[in-house]
N, C-alpha and C positions, 0 to 999 in steps of 0.2 A: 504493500500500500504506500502509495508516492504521500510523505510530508509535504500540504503547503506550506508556499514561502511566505514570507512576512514581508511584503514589497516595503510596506512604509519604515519599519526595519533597516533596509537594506538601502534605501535610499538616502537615510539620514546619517548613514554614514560614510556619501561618495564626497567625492571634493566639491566643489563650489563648481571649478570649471567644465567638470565632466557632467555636473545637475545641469548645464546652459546646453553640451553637446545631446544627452538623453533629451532636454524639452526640445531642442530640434529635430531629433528624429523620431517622436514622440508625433510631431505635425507631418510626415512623411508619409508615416504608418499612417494615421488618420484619414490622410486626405483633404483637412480639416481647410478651409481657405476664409476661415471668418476674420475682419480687421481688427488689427489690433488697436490698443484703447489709444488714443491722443490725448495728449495731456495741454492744460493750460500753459501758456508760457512761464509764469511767475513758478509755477511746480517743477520745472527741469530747470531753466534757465535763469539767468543777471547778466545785467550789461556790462560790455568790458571796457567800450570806448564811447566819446563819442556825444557823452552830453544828451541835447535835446537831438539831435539825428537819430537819436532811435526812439518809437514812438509805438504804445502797444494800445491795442484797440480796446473799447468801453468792454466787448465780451472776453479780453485776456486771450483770448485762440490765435490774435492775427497782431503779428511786430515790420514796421516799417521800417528799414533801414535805408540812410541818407549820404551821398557824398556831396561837399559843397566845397568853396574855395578857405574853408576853415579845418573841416574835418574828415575825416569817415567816420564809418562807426559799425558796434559789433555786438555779439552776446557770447556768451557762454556756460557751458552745462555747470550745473550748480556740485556734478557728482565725476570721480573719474570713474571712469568703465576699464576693465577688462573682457575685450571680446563680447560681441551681442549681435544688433539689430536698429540702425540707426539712419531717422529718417526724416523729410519736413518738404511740404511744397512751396515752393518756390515760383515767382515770376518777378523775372528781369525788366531794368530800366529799357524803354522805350527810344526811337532815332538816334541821335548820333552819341556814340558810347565807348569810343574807341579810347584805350587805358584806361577804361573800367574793369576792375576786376570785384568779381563777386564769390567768393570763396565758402565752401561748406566742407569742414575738414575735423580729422582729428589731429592731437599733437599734444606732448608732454614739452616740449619745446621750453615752458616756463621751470620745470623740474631739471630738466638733463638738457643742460644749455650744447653741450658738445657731445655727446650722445644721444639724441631725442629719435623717435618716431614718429609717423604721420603718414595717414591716410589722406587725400585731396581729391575731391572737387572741386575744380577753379574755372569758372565761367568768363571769358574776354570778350571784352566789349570790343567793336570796331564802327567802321564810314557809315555813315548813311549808307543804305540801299545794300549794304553786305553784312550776311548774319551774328548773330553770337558763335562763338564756338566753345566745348566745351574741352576742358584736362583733365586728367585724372592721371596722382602719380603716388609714389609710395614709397617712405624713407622707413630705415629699420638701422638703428646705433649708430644715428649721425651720416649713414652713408647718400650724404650728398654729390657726394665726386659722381655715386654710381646712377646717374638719368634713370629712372621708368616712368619716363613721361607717356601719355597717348592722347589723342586729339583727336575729334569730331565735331561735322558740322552734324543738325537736328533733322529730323524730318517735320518740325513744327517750329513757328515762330515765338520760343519761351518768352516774348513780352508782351505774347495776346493773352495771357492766361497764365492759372497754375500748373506747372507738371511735379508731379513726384518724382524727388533724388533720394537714392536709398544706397547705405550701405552698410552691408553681410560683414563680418570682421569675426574669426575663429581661429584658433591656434594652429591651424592646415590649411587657409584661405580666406582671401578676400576677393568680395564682389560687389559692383556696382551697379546698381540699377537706375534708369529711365521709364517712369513710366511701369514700373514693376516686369521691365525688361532689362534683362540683363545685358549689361554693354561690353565687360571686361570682366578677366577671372584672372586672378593670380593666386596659383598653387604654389603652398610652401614650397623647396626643396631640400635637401640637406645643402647642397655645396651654397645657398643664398645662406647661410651662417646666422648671423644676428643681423642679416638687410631686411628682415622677415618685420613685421612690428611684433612688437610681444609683449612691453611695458605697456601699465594701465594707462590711458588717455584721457583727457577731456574734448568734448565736442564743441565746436566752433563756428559761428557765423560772423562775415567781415564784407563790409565794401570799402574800396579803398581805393587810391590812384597808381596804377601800373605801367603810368607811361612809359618809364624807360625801356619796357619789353613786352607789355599787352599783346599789341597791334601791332603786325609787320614786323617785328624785332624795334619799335619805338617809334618807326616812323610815324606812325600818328599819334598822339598824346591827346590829354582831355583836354577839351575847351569848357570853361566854365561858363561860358554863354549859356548852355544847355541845361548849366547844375538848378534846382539839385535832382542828382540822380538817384533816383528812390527804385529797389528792392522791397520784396514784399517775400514774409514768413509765413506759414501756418501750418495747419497739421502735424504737429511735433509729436516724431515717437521717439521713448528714449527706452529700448529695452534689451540691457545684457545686465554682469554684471559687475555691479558696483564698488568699489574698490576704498576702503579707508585712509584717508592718505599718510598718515603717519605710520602704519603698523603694515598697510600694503597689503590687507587681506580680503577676497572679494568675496559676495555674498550674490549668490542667483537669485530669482523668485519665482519659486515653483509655481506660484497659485498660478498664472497662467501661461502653464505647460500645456495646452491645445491650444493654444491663441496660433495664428496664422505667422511663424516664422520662419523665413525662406531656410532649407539646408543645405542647398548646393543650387546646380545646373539640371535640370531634369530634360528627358530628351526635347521636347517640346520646345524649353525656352533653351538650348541650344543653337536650333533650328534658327530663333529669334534672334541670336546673340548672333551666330555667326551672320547671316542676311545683312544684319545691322551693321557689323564690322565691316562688310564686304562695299554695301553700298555706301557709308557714311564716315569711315575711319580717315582720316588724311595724315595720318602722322601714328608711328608706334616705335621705340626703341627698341624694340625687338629686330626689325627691319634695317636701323640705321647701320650701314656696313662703314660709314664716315667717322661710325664713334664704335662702336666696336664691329672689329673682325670676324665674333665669333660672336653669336647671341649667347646672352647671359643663360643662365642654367633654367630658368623658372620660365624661358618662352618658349611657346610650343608656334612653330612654321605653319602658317597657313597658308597653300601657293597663291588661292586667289586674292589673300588679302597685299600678297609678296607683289604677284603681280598689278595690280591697282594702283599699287603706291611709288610702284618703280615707274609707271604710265603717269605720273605727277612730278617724278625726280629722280632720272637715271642717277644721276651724281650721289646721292644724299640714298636712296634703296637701291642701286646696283651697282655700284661700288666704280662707278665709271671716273675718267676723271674730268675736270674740269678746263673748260675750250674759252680761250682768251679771244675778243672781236664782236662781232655783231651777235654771232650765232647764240656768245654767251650771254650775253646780257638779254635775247629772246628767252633765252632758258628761263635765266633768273626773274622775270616780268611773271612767265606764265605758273613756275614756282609760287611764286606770291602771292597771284589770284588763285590757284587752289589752294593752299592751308587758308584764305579766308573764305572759303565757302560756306 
């Protein structure tokens, strides 16, 4: 005769971090696709910069961030995290925006000033009449020397409305999503060491002026004719878990282990993800044969995304070299108009 087990038992005695990886594959099994809860702003969040530029609505759901010729401005999560589920919609400033940057990131940056990690979303503003583009990149023990930038333009215009940016953050990967499509996956490795994030983080939101590198490598910078440049917040989820900051110990919250939290790539949104990359991607360091030789250990080759991008810039994705004269400077023209698509 089989003894049952004593699940709740055997639960209360797993780690914090593996209670986060069981509630996600807990919504796997399930199937389960109900939202998760949003929270009010003043419940996650405080401001970090910024003054009156940041400015949150009579119902607390919805915070307007401002850049004008004084400031930017920003928030940030009231709690560190260790690895979760981290999310907020968004809609960008409107016409001319170029050296705007609107960032939704993670980073201990303030803790481990020469060491730090960081997850990013970073939105670039550009001309009139050429779109937003979005980044997405990721630092792990200060390895900034080592780029994992990528870059895409939208299949929508993010300052007619909100879309949801969401990011998946686990101790074997991160992923970012659009619209609860996924756009990028980066799988641990071993040989990526500590470029991996791993230190607990806090969550971030900033508008700010990015002239020097925004738009076309700086050639367009902000005009404050336009300011102010107003970003708009809402939908805040904040759910991994939480981390003590002096003692560094994090805490899950089982209670809602069937809430709807992504576990990975499922065939489906694969299908999504790669489409996505294929049509919309203009930029991946993975491809870059100008900065590294050999892609780094954690890219996986996609031909048709290899090929798309070399069709944008033999030089810079096919390792060609660079032609002095007319021919070049056609290069370089038609370069510039596609990363700003």
């Amino acid at each position: 005769m089989n003894t049952p087990i004593n699940t709740k038992m055997v639960v209360s005695h797993l780690p914090s971090g593996f209670l986060l990886i069981l509630s996600l594959f807990a919504v796997l099994v399930s199937g389960s696709r109900r939202t998760l809860p949003i929270i009010p702003f003043d419940e996650g969040y405080t401001q970090l910069f910024g003054d009156d530029n940041l400015v949150i609505h009579k119902d607390g759901k919805k915070v307007h961030l401002s850049l004008d010729e004084r400031t930017g401005s920003g928030f940030v999560s009231q709690d560190l995290y260790l690895h979760g589920y981290f999310s907020a919609s968004i809609k960008l400033p409107a016409d001319y925006t170029a050296g705007v940057v609107v960032a939704f990131y993670m980073s201990n940056g303030d803790m481990f000033e020469k060491n730090h990690d960081e997850i990013d979303f970073e939105f670039l503003g550009n001309i009139r009449g050429k779109d937003w583009r979005i980044q997405t990149n990721i630092y792990g023990n200060g390895s900034t020397n080592v780029g994992r930038e990528e870059r895409y333009s939208l299949w929508f215009d993010p300052s007619d409305d909100f879309h949801q940016y969401s990011i998946l953050w686990t101790d074997s990967q991160i992923i970012f999503y659009v619209d609860n499509v996924p756009i990028r996956e980066v799988k641990r490795t071993v040989s990526m060491g500590g470029d991996f994030p791993s230190k607990s983080m806090s969550l971030y939101a900033t508008i700010w002026d990015g002239s020097d590198w925004a738009t076309n490598g700086g050639k367009y910078r902000v005009n404050y004719k336009y300011a102010p440049y107003v970003t708009e917040f809402s939908d805040f989820v904040l759910h991994g878990c939480a981390v003590d900051p002096i003692e560094q110990i994090s805490k899950c919250d089982m209670a809602q282990s069937s809430q709807a939290i992504p576990t990975g790539v499922n065939p489906l949104q694969r299908i999504k993800m790669d489409n996505f990359r294929t049509k919309y991607m203009t930029y991946s360091y993975c491809y870059d044969k100008a900065r590294y030789k050999v892609p780094p250990s954690e890219c996986v080759i996609n031909r048709q995304e290899a090929e798309r991008l070399k069709s944008f810039d033999p030089v810079t994705f096919g390792g060609g070299r660079r032609h002095r004269g007319k021919h070049h400077r056609r290069s370089r023209s038609s370069h510039a108009e596609a990363i700003s698509i």
